[in-house]
C-alpha positions as a Markdown table, in Angstrom:
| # | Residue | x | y | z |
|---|---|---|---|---|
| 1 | Unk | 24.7 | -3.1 | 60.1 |
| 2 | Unk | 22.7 | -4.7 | 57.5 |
| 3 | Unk | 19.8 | -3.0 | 55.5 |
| 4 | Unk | 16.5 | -3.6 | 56.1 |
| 5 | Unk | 14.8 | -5.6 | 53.5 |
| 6 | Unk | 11.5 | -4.9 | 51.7 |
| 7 | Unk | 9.0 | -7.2 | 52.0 |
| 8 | Unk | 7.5 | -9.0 | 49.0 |
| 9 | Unk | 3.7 | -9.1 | 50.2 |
| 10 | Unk | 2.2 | -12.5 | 49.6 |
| 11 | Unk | -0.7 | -11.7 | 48.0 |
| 12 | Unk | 1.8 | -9.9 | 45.2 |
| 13 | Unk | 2.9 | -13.4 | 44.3 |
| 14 | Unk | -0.4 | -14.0 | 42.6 |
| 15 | Unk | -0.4 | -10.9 | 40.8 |
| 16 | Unk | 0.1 | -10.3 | 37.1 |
| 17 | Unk | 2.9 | -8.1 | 37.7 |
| 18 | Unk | 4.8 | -10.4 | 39.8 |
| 19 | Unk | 4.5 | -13.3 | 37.1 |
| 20 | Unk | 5.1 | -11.1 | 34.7 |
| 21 | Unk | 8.3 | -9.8 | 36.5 |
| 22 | Unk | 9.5 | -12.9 | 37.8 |
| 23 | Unk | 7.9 | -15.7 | 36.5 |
| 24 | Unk | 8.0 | -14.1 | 32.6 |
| 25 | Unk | 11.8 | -12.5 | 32.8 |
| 26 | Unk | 14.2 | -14.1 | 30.4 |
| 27 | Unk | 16.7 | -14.1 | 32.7 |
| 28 | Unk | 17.5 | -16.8 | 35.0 |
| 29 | Unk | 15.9 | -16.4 | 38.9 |
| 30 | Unk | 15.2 | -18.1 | 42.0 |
| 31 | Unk | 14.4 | -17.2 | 45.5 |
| 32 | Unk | 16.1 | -19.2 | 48.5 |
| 33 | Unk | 15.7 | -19.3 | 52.1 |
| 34 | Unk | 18.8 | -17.6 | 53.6 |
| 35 | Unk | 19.0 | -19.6 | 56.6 |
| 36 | Unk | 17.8 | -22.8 | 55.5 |
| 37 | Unk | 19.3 | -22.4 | 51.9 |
| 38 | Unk | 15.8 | -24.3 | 50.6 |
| 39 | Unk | 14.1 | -22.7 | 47.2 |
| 40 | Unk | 11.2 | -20.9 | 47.4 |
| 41 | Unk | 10.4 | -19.9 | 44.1 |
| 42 | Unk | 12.0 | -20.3 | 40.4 |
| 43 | Unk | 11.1 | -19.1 | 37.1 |
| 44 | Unk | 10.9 | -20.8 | 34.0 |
| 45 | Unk | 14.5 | -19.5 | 32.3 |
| 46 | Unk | 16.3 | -21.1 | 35.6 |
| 47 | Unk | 14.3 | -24.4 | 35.2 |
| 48 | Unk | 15.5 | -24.0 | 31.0 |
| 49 | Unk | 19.2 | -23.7 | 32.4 |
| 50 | Unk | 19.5 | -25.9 | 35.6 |
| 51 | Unk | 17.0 | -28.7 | 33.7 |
| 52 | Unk | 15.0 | -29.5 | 36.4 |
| 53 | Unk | 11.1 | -29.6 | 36.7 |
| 54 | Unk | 9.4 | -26.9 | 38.8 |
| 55 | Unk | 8.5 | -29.9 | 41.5 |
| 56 | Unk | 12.1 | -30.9 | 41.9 |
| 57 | Unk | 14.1 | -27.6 | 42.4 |
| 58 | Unk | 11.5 | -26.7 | 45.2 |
| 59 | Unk | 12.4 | -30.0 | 46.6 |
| 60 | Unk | 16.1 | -28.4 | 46.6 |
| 61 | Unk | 18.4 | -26.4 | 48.7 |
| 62 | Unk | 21.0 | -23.7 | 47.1 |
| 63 | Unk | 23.9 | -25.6 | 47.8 |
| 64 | Unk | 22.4 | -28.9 | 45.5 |
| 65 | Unk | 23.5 | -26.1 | 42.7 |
| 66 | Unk | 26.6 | -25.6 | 43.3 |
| 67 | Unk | 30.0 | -27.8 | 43.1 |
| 68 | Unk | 31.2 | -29.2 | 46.3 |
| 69 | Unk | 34.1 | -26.6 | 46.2 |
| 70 | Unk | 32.0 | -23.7 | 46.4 |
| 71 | Unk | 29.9 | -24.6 | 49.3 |
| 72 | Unk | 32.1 | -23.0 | 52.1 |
| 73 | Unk | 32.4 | -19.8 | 49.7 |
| 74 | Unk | 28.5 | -19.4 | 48.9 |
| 75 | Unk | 28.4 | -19.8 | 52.8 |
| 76 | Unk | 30.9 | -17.5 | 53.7 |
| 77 | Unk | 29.6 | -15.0 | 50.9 |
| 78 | Unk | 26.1 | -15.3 | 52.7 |
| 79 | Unk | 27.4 | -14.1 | 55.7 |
| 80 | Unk | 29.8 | -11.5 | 54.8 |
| 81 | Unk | 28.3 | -9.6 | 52.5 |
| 82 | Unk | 25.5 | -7.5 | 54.0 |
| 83 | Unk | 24.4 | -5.0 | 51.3 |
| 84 | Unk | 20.4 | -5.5 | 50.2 |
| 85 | Unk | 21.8 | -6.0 | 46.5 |
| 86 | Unk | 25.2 | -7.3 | 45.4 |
| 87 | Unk | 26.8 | -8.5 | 42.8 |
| 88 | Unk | 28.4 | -11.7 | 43.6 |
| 89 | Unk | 31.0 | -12.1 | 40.7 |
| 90 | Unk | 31.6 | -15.6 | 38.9 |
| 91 | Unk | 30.3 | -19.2 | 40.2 |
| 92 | Unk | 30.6 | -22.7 | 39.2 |
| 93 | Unk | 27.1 | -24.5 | 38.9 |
| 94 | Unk | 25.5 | -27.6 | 38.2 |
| 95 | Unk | 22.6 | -28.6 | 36.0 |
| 96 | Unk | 20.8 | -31.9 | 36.5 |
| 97 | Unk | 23.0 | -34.0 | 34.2 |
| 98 | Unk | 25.8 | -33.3 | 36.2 |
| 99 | Unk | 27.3 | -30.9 | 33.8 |
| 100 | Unk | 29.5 | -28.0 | 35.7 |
| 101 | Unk | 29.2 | -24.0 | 34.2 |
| 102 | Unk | 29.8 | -20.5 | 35.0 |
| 103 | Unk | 27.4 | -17.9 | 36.3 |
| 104 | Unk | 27.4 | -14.3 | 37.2 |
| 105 | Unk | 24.8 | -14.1 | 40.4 |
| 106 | Unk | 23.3 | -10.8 | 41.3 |
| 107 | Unk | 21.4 | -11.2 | 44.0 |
| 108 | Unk | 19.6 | -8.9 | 46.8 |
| 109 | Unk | 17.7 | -9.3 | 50.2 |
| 110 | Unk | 14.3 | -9.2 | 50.8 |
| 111 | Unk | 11.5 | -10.7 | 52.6 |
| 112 | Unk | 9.5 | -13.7 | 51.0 |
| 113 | Unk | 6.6 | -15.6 | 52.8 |
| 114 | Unk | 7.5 | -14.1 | 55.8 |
| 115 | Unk | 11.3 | -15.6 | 55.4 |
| 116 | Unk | 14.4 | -13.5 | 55.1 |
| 117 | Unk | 15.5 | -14.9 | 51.4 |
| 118 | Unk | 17.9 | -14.0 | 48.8 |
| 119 | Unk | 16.6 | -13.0 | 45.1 |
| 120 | Unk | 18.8 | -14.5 | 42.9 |
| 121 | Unk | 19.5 | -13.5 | 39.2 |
| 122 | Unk | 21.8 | -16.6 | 37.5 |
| 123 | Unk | 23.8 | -15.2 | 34.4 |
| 124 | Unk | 24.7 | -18.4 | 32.4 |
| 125 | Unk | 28.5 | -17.0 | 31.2 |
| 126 | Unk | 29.6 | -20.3 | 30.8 |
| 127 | Unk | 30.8 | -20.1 | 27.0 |
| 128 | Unk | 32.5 | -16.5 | 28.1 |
| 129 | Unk | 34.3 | -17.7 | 30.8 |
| 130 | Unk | 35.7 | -20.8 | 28.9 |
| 131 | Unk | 36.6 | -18.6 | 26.0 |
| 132 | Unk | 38.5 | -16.1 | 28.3 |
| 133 | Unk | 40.3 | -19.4 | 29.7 |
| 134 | Unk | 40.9 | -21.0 | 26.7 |
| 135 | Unk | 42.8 | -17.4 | 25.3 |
| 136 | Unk | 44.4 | -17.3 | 29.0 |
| 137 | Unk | 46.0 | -20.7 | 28.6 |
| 138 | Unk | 47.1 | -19.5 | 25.0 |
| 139 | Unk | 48.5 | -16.4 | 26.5 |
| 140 | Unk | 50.2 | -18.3 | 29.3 |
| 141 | Unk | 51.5 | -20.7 | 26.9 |
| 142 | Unk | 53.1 | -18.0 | 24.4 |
| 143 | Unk | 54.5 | -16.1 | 27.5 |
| 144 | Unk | 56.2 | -20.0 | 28.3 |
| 145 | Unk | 57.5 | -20.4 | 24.9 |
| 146 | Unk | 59.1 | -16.6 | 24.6 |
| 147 | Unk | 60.3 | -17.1 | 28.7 |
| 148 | Unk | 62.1 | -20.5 | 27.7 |
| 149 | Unk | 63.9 | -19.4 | 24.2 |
| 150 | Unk | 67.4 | -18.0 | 24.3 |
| 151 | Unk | 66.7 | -14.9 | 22.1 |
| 152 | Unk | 66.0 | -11.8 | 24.0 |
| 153 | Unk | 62.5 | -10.7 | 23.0 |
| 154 | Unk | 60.4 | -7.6 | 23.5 |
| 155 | Unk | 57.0 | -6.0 | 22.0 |
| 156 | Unk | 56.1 | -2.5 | 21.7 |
| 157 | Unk | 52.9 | -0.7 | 20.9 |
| 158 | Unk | 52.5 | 1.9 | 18.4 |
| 159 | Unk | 53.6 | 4.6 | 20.8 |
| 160 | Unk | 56.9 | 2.6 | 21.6 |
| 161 | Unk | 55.6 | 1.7 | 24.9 |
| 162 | Unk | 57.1 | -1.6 | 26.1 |
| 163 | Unk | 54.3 | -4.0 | 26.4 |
| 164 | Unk | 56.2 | -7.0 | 27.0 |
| 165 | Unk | 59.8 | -8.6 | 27.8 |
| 166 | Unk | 61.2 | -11.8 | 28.5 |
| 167 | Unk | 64.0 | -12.8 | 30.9 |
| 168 | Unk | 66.8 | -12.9 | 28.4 |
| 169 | Unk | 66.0 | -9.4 | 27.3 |
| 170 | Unk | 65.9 | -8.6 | 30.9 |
| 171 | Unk | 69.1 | -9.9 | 31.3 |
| 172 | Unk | 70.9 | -8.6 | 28.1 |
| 173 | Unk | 69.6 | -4.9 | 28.7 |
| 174 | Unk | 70.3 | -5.2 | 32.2 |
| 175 | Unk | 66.6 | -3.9 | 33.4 |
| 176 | Unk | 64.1 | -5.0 | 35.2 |
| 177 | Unk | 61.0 | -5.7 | 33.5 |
| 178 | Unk | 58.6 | -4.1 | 36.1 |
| 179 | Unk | 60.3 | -0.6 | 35.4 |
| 180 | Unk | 60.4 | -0.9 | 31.6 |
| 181 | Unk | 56.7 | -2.3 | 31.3 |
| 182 | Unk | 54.4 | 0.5 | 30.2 |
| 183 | Unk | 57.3 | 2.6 | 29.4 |
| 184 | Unk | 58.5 | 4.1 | 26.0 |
| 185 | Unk | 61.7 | 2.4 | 24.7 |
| 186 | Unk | 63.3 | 5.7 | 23.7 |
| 187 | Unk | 62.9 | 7.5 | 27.1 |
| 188 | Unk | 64.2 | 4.0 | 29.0 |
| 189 | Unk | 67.1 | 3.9 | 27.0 |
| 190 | Unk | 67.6 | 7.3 | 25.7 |
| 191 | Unk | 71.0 | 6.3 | 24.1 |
| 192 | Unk | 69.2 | 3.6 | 21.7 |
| 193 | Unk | 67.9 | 6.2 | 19.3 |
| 194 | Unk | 71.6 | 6.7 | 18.2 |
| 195 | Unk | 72.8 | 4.0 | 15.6 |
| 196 | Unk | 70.8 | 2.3 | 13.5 |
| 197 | Unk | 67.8 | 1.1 | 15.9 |
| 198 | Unk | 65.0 | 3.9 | 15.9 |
| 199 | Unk | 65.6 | 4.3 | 12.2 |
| 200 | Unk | 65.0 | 0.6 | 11.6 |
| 201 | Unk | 62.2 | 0.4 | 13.8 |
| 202 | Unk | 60.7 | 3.3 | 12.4 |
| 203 | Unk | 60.9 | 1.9 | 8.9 |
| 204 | Unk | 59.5 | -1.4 | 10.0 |
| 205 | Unk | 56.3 | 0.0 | 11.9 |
| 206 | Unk | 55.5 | 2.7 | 9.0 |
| 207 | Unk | 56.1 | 0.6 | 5.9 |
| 208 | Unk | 54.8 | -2.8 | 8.1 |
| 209 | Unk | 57.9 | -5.4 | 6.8 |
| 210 | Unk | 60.7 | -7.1 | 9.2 |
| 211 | Unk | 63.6 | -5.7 | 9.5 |
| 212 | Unk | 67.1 | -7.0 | 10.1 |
| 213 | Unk | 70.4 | -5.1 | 11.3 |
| 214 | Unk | 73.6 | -5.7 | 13.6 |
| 215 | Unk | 73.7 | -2.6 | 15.8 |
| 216 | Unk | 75.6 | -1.4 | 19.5 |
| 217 | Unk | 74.0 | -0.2 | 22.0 |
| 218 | Unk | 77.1 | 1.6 | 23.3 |
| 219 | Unk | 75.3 | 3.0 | 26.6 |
| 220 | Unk | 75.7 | -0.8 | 27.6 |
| 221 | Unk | 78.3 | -1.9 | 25.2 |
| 222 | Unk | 76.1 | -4.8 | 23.9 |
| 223 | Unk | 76.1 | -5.3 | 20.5 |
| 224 | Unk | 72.7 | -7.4 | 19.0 |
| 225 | Unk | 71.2 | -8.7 | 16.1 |
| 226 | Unk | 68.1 | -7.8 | 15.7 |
| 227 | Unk | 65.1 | -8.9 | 13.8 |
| 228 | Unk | 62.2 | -6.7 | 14.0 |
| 229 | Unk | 58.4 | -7.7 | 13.4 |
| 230 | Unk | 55.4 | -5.9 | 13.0 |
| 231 | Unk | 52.1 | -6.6 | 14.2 |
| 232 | Unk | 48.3 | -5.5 | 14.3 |
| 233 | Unk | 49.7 | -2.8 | 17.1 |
| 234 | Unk | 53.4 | -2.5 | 17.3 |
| 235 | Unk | 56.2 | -4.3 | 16.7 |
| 236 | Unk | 57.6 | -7.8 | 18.2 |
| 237 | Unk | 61.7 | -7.5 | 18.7 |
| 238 | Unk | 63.7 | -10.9 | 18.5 |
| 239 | Unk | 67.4 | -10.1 | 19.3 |
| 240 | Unk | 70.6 | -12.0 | 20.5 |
| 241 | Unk | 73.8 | -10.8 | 21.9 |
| 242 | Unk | 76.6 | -11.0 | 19.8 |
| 243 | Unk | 78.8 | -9.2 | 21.6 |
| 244 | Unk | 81.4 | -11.7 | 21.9 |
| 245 | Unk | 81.3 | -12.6 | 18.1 |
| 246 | Unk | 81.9 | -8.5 | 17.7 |
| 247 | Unk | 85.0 | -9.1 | 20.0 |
| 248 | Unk | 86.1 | -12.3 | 18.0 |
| 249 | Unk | 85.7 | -10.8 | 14.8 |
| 250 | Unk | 87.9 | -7.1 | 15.8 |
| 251 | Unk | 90.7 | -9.6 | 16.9 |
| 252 | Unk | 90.5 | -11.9 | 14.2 |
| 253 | Unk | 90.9 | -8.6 | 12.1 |
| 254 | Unk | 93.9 | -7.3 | 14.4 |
| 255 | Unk | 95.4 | -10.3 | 13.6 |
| 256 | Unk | 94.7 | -10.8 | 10.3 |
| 257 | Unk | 96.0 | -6.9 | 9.7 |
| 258 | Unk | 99.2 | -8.2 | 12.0 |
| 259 | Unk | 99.9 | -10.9 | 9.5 |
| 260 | Unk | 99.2 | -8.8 | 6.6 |
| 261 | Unk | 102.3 | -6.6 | 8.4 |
| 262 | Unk | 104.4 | -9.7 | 8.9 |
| 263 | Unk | 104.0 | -11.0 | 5.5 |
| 264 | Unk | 105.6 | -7.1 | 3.9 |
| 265 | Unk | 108.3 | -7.5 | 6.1 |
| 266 | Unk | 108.7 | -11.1 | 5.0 |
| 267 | Unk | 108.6 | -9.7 | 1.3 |
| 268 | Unk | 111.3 | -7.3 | 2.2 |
| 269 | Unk | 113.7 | -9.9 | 3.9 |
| 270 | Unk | 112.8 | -12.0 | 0.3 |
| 271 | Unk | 113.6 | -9.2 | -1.4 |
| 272 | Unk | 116.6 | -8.1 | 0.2 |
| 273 | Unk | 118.1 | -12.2 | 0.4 |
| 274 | Unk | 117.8 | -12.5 | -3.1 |
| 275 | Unk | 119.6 | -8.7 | -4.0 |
| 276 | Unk | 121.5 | -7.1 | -1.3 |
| 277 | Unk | 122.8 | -10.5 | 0.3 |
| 278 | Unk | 123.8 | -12.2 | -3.5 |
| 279 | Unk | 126.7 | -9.0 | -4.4 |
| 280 | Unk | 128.7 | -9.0 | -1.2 |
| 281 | Unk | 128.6 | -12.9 | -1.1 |
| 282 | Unk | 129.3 | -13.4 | -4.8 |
| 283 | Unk | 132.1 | -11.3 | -4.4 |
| 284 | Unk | 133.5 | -13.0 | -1.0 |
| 285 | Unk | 133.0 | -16.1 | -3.0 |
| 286 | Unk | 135.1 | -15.0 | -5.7 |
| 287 | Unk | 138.0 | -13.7 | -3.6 |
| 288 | Unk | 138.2 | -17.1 | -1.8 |
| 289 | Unk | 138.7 | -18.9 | -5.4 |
| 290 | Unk | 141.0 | -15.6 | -6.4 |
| 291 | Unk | 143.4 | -16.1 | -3.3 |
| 292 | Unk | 142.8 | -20.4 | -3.8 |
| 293 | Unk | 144.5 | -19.7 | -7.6 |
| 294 | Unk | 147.4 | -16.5 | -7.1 |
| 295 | Unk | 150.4 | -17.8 | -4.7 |
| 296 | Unk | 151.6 | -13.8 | -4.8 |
| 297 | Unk | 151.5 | -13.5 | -0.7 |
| 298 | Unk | 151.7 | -9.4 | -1.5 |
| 299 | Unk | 148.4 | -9.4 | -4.0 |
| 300 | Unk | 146.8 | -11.7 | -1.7 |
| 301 | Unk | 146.7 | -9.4 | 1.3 |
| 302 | Unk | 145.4 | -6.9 | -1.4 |
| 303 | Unk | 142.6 | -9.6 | -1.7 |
| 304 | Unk | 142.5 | -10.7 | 1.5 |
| 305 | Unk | 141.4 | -6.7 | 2.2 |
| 306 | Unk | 139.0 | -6.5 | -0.2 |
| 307 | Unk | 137.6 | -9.4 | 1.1 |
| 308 | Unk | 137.1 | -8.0 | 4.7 |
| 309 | Unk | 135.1 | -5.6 | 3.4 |
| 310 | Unk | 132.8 | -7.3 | 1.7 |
| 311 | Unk | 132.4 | -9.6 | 4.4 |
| 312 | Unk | 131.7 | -6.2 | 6.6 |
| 313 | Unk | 129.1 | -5.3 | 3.8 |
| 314 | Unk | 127.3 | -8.6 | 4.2 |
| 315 | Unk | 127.4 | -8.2 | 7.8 |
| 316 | Unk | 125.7 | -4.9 | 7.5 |
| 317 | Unk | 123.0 | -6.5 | 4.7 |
| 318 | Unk | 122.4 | -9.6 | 7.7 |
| 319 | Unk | 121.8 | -7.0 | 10.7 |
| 320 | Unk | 119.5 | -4.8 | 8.3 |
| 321 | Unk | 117.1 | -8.2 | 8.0 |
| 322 | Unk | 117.6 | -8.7 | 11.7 |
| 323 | Unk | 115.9 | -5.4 | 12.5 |
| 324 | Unk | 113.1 | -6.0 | 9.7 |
| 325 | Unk | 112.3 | -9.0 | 11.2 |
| 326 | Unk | 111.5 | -8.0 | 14.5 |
């Protein structure tokens, strides 16, 4: 049920007090019809801020005011809310010249030359609003920039609650931004003050320099670099996941240590070729030119036996390469 309204008496309207409250106030007011929408009455700050002359907003209905946009909401405002005073939020406006601008209204019911009429207080917030926009758009522009770059990236306050994260850090650590928002990085991921990442994070908020480190974070078996920021209130986290450089690089090393093995073994087989292999075949060698040179059949098979073995003995020098080599 709607309240009743009080009644502004006419006769109040020539008063001193009423000039002086309405006429005189700095702020900007105006009295409309609420069924008709015409103007009843302005003051001299809404005339200052709308730019019209006292004879031509009376002439005017509340919706000449307002941008074409905002008609069916002023109307549907007007009947909905029922409450003798209200404050009506934010509203686009025009002044005479055509030029748009925010308002606050506040705005209550009453009765006014016998009509049921709104009393209407018009906050020019036009320079606030735009300012509040203007660092919206920057926000919305940063959060664009740090959505659409590869590095993962998170900010912190000075509590090491998580006050922001973008996609690739989402997707990196696995989480969902909506739990970790608001929530201290240390509880979330309990395992992350092991290493080197609290340490370096520590050091960077209290001493207010960047830091840089390679870390794990074994709970997830990532490994990132990580550049760390600090800033008026926290710290700003850039970090990318070089997990599969970590894996390249311990294989690279495995290999490199299993050529490193190879190449002893190849030193041995060097080294054994150019000792152990030279005496049994110099001296196989030299039985082949000894039996080539004595016709004695009897001291050949003496030679002939002696070479045997040292053929055996280079046999035994070959397989003991063989085995080294695999």
């Amino acid at each position: 049920m709607m309240n009743t309204p009080v009644k502004i008496n006419p006769t109040d309207t020539e008063s001193a007090s009423f000039r002086q409250i309405f006429e005189g106030n700095p702020a900007p007011m105006y009295i409309f019809d609420l069924h008709t929408y015409e103007f009843l009455a302005v003051n001299a700050a809404a005339l200052n801020q709308y730019g019209y002359q006292k004879e031509e907003f009376l002439l005017m209905g509340a919706l000449q005011i307002r941008s074409v946009e905002e008609v069916k909401r002023f109307k549907k405002a007007i009947q909905e809310i029922k409450a003798i005073y209200s404050d009506y939020g934010v509203w686009k406006h025009i002044r005479k010249n055509g030029e748009q601008f925010f308002v606050h209204i506040y705005a209550h019911c009453n009765i006014f030359q016998n009509r049921v009429v709104r009393v209407v207080m018009a906050i020019d917030i036009d320079q606030k609003v735009k300012a509040e926009n203007a660092l919206k758009e920057k926000n919305e522009e940063i959060a664009d920039i740090l959505e659409s770059i590869t590095d993962g990236f998170y900010a912190m306050n000075e509590n090491w609650e998580v006050t922001y994260i973008n996609k690739e850090a989402e997707r990196i650590l696995n989480c969902k931004r909506a739990d970790l928002l608001g929530k201290s990085l240390w509880e979330f991921f309990p395992g992350s003050k092991e290493g080197r990442f609290y340490q370096e994070y520590q050091r960077a908020l209290k001493e207010k320099i960047s830091v840089h480190f390679e870390e794990c974070y074994t709970a997830l078996g990532v490994w990132g670099s990580m550049h760390v920021y600090p800033k008026k209130d926290g710290l700003a986290v850039y970090f990318v996941d070089i997990t599969e450089q970590k894996k390249n690089q311990i294989e690279q090393l495995m290999q490199m240590k299993m050529i490193e093995k190879q190449n002893e073994q190849l030193k041995k087989i060097s080294w054994t070729q150019s000792h152990e292999v030279r005496a049994p075949l110099a001296s196989i060698l030299g039985l082949v030119e000894l039996i080539k040179e004595n016709q004695d059949t009897t001291c050949n098979a003496d030679v002939i036996d002696m070479l045997a073995k040292a053929a055996q003995n280079l046999d035994e020098v070959v397989r003991n390469i063989i085995n080294q080599a695999q």
